[in-house]
PASE-189189 format. One record per residue: residue in one letter; z, y, x of N, C-alpha, C in turn. Coordinates in steps of 0.2 Angstrom, whole numbers, padded with zeros to 4 digits, always signed. Each point is the difference from the previous one (the first is absolute). Layout:
% residues N
aZYXZYXZYX...
***
This chain:
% residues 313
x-0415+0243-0059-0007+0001+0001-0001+0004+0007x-0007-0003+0003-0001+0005+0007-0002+0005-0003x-0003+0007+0005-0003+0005-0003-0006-0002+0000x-0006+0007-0004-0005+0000-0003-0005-0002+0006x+0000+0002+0007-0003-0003+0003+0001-0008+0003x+0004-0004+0000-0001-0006+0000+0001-0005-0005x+0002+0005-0007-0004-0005-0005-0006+0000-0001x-0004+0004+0004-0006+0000-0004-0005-0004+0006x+0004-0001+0005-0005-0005+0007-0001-0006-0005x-0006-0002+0004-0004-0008-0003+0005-0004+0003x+0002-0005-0006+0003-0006+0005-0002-0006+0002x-0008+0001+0000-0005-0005+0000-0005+0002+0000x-0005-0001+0008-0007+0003+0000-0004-0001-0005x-0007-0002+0000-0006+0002-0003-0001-0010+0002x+0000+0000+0005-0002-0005+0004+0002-0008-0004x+0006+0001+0000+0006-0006-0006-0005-0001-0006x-0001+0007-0005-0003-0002-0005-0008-0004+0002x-0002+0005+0004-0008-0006+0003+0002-0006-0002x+0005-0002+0007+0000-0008+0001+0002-0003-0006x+0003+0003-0005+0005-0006-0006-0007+0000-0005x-0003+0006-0001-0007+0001-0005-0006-0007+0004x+0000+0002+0007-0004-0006+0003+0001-0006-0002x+0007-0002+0003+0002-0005-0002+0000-0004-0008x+0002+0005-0006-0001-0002-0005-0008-0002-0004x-0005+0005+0003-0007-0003+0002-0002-0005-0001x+0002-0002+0009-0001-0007+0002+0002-0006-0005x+0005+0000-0001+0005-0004-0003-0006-0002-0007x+0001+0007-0003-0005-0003-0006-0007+0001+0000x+0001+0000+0002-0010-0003+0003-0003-0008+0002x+0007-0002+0004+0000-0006+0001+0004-0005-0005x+0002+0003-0004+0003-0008-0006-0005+0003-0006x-0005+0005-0001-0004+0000-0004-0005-0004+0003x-0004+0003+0006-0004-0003+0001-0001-0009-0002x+0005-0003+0004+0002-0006-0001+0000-0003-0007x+0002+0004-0004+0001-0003-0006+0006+0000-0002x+0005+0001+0006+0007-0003-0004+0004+0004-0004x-0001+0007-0002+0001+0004-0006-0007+0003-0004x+0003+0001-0005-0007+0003-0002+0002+0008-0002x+0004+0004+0004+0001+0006-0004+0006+0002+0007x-0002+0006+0001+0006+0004+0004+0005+0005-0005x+0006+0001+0000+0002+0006-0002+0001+0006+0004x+0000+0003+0002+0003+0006+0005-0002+0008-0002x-0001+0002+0006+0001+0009+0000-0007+0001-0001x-0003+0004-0002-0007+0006+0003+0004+0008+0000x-0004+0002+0004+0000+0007-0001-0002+0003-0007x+0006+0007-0002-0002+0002-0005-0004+0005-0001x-0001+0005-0006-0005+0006+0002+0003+0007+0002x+0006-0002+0000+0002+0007+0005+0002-0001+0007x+0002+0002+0005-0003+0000+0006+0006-0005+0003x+0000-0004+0003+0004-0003+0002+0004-0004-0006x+0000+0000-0004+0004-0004-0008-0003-0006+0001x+0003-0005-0004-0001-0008+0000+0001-0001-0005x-0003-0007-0004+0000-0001-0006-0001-0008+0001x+0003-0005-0005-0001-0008-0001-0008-0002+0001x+0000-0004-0001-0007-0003-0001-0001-0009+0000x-0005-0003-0005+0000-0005+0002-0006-0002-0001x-0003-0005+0008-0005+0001+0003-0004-0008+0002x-0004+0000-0006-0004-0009+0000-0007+0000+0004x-0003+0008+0001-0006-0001+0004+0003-0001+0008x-0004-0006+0004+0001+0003+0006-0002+0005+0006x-0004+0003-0003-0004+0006+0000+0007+0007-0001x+0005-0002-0003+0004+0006-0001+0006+0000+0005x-0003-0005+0004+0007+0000+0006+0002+0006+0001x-0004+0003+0003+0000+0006+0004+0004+0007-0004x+0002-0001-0005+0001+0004-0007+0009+0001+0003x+0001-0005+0003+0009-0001-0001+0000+0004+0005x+0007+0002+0000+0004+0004+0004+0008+0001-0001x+0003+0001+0007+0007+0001+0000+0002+0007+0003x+0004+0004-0004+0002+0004+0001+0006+0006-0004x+0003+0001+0002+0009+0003-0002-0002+0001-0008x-0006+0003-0003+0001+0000-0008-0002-0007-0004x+0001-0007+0004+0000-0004-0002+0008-0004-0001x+0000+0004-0007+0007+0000-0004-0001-0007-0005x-0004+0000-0002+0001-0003-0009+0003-0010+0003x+0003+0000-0002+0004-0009+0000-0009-0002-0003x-0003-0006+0002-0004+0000-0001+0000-0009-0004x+0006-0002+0000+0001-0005-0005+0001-0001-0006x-0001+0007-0002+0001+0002-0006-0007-0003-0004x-0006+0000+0003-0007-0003-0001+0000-0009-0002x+0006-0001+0002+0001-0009-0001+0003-0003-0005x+0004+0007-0004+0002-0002-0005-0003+0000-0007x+0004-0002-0004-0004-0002-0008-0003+0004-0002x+0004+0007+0002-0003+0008-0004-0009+0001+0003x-0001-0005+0007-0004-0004+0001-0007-0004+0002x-0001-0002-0007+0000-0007-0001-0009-0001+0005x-0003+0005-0002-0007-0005+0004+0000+0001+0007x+0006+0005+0001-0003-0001+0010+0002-0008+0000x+0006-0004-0002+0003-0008+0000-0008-0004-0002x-0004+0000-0001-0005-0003-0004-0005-0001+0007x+0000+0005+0002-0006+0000+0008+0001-0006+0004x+0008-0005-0001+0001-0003+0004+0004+0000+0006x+0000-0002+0005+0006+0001+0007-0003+0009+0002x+0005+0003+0003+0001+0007-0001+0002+0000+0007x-0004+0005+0005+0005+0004+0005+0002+0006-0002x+0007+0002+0003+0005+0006-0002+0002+0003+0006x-0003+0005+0000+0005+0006+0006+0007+0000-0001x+0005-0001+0005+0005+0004-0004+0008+0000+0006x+0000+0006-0003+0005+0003+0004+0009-0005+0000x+0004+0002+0001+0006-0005+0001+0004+0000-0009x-0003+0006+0000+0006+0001-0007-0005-0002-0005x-0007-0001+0002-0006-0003-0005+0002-0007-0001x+0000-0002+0007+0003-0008+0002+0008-0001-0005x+0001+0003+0001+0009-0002-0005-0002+0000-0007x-0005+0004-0002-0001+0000-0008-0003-0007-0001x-0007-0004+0003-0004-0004+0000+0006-0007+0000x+0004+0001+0005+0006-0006+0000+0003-0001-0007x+0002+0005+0000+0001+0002-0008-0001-0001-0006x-0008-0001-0001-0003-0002-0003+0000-0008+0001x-0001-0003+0004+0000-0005+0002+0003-0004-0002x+0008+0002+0000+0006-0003-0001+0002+0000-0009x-0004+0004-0002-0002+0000-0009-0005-0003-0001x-0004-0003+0004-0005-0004-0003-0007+0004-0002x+0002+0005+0003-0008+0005-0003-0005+0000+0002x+0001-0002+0008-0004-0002+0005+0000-0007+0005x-0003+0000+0002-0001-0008+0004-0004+0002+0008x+0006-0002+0004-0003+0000+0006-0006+0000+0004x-0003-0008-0004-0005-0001+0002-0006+0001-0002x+0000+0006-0004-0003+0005-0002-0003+0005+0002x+0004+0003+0006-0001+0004+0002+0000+0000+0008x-0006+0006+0003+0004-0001+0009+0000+0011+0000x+0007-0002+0004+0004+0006+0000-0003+0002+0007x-0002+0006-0001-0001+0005+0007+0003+0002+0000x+0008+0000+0006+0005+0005+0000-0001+0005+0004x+0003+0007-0001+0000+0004+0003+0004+0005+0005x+0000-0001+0006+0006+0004+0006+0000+0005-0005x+0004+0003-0002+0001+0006-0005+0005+0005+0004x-0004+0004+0002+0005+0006+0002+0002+0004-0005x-0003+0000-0006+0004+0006-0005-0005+0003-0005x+0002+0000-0005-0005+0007-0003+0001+0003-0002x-0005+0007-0004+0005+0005-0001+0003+0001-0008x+0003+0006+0001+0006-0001-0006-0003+0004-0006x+0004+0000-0005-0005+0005-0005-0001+0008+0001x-0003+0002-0003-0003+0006+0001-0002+0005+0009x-0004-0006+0004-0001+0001+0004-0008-0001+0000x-0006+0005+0003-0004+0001+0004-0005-0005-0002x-0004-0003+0000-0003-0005+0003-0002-0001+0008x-0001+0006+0000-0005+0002+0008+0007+0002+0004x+0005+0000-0001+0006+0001+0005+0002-0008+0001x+0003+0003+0008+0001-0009+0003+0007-0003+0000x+0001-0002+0001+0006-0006-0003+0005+0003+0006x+0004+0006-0001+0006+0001+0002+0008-0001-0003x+0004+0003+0005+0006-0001-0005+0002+0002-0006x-0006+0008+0000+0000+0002-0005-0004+0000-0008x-0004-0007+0002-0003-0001-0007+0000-0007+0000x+0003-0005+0004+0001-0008+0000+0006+0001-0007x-0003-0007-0004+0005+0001-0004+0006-0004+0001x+0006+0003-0006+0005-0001+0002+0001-0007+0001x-0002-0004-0003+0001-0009+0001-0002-0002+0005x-0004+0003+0004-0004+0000+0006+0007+0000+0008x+0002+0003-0002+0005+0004+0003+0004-0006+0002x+0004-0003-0004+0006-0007+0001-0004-0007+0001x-0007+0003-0003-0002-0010+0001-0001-0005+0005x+0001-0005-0003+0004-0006+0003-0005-0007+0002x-0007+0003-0004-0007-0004+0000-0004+0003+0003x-0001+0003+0007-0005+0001-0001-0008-0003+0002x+0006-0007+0003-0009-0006+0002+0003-0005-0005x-0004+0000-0005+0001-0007-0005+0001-0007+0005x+0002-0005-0005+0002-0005+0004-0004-0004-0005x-0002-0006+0000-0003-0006-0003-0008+0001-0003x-0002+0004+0004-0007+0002-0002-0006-0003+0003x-0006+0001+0000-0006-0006+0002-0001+0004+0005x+0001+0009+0004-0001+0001+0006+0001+0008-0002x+0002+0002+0007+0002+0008+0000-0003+0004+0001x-0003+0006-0005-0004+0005+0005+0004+0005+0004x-0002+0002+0004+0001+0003+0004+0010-0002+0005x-0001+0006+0004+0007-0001+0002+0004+0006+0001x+0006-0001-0001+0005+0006-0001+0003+0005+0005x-0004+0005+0000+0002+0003+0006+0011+0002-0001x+0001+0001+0007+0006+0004+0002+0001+0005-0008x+0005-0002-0004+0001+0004-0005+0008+0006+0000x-0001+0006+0001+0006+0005-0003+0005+0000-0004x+0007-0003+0003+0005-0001-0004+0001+0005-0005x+0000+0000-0010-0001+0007-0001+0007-0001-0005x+0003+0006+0000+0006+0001-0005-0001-0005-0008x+0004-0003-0001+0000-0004-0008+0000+0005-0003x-0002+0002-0005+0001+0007-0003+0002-0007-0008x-0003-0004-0002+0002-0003-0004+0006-0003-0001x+0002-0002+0006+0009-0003+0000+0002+0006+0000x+0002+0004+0002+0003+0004+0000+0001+0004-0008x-0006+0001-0003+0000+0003-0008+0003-0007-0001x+0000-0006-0001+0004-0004-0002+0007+0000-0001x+0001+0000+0006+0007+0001+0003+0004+0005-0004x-0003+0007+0000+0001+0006-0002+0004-0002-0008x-0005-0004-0005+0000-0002-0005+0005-0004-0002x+0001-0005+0005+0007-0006-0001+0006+0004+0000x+0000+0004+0005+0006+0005+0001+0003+0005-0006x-0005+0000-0005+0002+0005-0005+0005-0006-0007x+0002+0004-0002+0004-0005-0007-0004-0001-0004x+0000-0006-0003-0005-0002-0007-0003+0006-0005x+0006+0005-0001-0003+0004-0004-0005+0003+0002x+0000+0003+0008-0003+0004+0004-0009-0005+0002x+0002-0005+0001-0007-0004+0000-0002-0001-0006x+0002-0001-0007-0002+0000-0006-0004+0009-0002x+0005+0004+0002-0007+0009-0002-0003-0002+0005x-0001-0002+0007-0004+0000+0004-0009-0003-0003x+0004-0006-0001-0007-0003-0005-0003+0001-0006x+0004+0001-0004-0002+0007-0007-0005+0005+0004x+0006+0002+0002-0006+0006+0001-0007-0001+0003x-0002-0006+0005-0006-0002+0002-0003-0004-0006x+0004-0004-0003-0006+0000-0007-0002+0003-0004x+0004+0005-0002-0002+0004-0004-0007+0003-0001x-0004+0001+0007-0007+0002+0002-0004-0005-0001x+0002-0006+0000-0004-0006-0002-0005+0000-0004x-0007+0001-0004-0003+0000-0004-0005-0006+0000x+0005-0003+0001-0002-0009-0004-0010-0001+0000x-0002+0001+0005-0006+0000+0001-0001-0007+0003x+0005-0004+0001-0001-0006+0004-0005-0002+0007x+0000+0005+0004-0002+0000+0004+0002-0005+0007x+0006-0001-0003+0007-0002+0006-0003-0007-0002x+0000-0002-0008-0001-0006+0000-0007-0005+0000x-0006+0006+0001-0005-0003+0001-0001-0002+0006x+0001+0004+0005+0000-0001+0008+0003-0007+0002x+0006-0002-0004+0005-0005+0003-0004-0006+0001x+0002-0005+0003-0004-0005+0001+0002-0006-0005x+0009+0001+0000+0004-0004-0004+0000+0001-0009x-0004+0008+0000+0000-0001-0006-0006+0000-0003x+0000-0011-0001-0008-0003-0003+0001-0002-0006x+0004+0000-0002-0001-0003-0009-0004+0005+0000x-0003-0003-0007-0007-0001-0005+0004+0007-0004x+0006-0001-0004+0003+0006-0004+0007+0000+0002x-0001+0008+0000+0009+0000+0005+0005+0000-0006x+0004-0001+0001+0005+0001-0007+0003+0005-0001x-0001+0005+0005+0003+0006-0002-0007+0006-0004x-0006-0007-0001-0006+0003-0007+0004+0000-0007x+0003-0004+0001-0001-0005-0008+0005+0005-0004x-0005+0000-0006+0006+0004-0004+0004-0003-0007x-0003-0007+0002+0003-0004-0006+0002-0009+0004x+0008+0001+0001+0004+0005+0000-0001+0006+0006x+0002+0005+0002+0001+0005+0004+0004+0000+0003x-0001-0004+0007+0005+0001+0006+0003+0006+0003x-0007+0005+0002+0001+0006+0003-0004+0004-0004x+0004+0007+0000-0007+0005-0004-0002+0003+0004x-0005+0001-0004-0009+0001+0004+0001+0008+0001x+0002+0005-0002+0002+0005-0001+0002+0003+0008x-0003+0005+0003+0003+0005+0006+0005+0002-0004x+0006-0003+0000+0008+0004-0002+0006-0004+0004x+0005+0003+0000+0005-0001+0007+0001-0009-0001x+0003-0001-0006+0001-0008-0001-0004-0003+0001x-0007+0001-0004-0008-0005+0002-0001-0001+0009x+0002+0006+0002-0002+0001+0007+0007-0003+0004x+0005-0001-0001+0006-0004+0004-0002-0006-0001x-0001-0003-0007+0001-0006-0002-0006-0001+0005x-0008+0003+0000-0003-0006+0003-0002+0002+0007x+0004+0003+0003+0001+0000+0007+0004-0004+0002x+0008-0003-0004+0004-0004+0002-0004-0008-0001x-0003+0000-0005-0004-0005-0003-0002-0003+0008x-0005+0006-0001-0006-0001+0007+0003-0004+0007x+0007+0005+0002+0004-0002+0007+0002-0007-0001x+0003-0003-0006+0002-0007+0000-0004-0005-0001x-0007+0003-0002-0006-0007+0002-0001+0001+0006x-0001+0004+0003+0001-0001+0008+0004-0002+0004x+0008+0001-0001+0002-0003+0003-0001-0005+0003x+0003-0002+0006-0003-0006+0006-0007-0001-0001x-0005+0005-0001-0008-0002+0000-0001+0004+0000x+0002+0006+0003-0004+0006+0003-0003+0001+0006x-0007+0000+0001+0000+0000+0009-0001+0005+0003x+0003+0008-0003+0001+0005+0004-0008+0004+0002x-0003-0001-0003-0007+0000+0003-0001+0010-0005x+0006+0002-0006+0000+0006+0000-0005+0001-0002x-0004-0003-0004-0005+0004-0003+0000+0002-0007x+0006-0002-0005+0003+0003-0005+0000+0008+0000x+0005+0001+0007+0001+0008+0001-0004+0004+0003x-0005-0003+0004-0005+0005+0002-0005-0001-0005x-0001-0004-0004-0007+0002-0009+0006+0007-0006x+0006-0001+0002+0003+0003-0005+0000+0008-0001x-0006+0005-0005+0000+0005+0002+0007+0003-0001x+0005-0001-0002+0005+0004+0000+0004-0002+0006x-0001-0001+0006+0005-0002+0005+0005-0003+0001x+0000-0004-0005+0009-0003-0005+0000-0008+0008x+0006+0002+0004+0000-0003+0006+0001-0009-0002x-0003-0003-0004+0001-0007+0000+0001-0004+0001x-0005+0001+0009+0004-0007+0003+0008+0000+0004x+0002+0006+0001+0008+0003+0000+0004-0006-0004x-0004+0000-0009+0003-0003-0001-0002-0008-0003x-0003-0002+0004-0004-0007+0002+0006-0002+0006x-0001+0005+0005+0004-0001+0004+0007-0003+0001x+0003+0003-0006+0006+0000+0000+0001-0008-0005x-0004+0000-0002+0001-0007-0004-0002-0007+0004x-0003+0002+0007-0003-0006+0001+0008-0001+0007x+0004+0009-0001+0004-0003+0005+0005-0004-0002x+0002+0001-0008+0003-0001-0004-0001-0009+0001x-0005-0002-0003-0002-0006+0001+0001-0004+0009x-0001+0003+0003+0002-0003+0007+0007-0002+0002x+0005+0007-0002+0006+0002-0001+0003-0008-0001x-0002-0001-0008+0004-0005-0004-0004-0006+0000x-0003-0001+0002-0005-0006-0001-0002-0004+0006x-0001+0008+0006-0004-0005+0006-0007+0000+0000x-0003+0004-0005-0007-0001-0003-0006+0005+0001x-0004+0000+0006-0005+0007-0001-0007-0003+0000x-0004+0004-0002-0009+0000+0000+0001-0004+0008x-0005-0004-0001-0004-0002+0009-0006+0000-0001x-0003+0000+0006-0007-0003+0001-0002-0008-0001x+0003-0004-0002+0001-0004-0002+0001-0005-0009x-0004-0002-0002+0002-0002-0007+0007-0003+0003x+0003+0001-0007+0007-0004-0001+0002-0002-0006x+0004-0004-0002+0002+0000-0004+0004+0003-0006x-0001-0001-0007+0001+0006-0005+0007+0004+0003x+0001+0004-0001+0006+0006+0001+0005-0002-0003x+0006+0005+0005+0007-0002-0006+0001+0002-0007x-0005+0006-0002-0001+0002-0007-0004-0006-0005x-0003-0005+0004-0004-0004-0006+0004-0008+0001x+0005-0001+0002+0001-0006+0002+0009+0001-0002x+0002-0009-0001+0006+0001-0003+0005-0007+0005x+0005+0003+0001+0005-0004+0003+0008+0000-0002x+0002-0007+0000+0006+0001-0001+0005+0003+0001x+0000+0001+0006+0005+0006+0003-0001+0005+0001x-0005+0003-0003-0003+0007-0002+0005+0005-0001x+0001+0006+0005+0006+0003-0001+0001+0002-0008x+0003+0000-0006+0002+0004-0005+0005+0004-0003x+0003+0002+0006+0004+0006-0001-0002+0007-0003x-0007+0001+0000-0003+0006-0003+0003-0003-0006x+0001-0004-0004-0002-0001-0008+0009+0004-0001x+0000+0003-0007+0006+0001-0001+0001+0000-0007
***
């Protein structure tokens, strides 16, 4: 890490957020006007000073509402899912969205959740936003960009109706995430097995990780059901392993890294660490990662004959 003073320098004027806030304006002002959506999703300002919060916006009188800005954290395609149902109803939909929002909507796509021609994507130059428990009114340094922010690989979507803004000259910053990773591959099974214990252990099954998720849109999860009873529902070590390992293996090859599991999770329990590790796992062996692009079902839902099965014993 640098030191305190050049963590804490702006890595992006004031001026970048103007333009991409301008540009996302314009954009929907003019596919509402027109007709050719009838609703925007995106950011407003929140009620504490600088914070951001979702919105979705059918007057076009509310344009001026939107905004882009580093506390615009929340994956915002989590609004197009089943969980829900009447924004889909409005009709064609524009969607702010950042690269790793873009990976989730592909996503979705490629499950059938959603329909391209349903939507027009306002993608966004994304320089970064901030990480948990950071400021709202503090600006987007090294010191409070979040970690995901840090290695990203998206930061101007690709296949989108039109881009807001553009990406300034951005600061090489340390992976701090590959490296905790790494850290972890390096230890022996037993040693990443207490390592994981002991982060669930804090787990109090609030499901916060899985409200946020965009992938998880069943109607009822089956780690509800208590007849029979997949997982127990109980904050206790087994209920809390079983459905964290549950949670990582529907995600596998479907996670778009977008980290919003870990930054909703009051208890700090690092998540996408272990999203991460599974989505390498699946590239590792498979060849297979999130894109910006639908594709076709993943190596976990599809079956081939020459399917390695050396794991079976």
């Amino acid at each position: 890490m640098n030191n305190t003073k050049e963590n804490t320098t702006p890595l992006v004027d004031n001026s970048y957020y103007e333009a991409v806030t301008t540009a996302i304006r314009s954009e929907a002002r003019r596919v509402m006007e027109s007709g050719e959506v009838s609703a925007v999703i995106g950011y407003k300002s929140g009620r504490r000073k600088g914070s951001a919060q979702p919105v979705i916006i059918s007057d076009v009188s509310r344009i001026d509402e939107l905004v882009f800005a580093p506390t615009c954290t929340n994956n915002l395609s989590l609004y197009l899912t089943k969980a829900k149902k009447e924004v889909s109803k409005k009709g064609k939909i524009a969607i702010v969205a950042k690269g790793c929002d873009l990976k989730a909507l592909a996503g979705l796509m490629s499950e059938s959740q959603l329909k391209r021609e349903n939507l027009h994507l306002i993608g966004i130059s994304c320089a970064g936003v901030h990480g948990s428990n950071v400021k709202p009114s503090e600006a987007l340094s090294a010191a409070t960009i979040a970690r995901k922010c840090r290695e990203c690989t998206v930061h101007v979507p690709e296949g989108v109706d039109c881009i807001a803004g553009t990406l300034p000259q951005l600061e090489q910053l340390s992976a701090l995430e590959s490296a905790e990773l790494e850290r972890l591959e390096a230890m022996s099974p037993a040693g990443r097995w207490a390592f994981w214990k002991e982060q669930f252990s804090r787990c109090i099954r609030c499901m916060a990780c899985r409200q946020v998720c965009p992938f998880c849109y069943c109607e009822q999860c089956l780690c509800d059901r208590n007849r029979p009873q997949g997982v127990e529902t109980t904050p206790r070590p087994a209920g809390n392993m079983g459905w964290h390992i549950v949670r990582a293996m529907h995600l596998a090859g479907r996670c778009a890294g977008c980290a919003e599991c870990e930054r909703s999770c009051p208890m700090d329990i690092p998540l996408n660490l272990l999203n991460r590790k599974m989505a390498n796992e699946l590239k590792e062996l498979y060849g297979q990662e999130a894109g910006m692009q639908p594709q076709e079902k993943g190596p976990l839902a599809t079956y081939k004959e020459d399917d390695d099965e050396s794991f079976i014993k």
